[in-house]
C-alpha positions, 0 to 999 in steps of 0.5 A, spaced: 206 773 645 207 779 649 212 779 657 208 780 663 213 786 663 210 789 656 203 787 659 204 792 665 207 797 661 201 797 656 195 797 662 199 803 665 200 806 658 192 804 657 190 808 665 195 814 663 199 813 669 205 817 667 208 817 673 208 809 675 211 808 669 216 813 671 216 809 677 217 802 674 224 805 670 227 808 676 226 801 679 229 797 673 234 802 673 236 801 679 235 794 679 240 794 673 245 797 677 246 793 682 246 787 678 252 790 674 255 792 680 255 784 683 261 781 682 262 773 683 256 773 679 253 772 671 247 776 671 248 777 663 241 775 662 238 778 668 241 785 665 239 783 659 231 782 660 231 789 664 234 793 659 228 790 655 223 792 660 226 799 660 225 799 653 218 797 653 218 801 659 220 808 655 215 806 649 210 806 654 211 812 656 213 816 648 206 813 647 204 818 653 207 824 651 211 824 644 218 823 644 222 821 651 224 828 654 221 832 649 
């Protein structure tokens, strides 16, 4: 069964909307920042399932367009 962040992913992929999915990455990335920067807090499994979104993410767009950065 596919997350709910893989089935966003795949209906941008589907629109070929590049740029929200370039948006939807920022946010993760940044997201994923601030978690890593919280201390006093484990936020290992909420890091962790961001970098899957951020992997889903970058496989949405590789769809899009080839290889991320080429």
């Amino acid at each position: 069964m596919s997350s709910a962040s893989e089935l966003i992913v795949d209906g941008y992929a589907r629109l070929k909307d590049r740029q929200s999915l370039e948006e939807l990455r920022v946010h993760r990335r940044r997201l994923a920042g601030d978690l890593k920067a919280w201390a006093g807090f484990d936020c290992r499994l909420s890091i962790a399932q961001i970098e899957q979104d951020i992997e889903a993410i970058e496989a949405g767009l590789e769809t899009l367009s080839g290889p991320i950065g080429g």
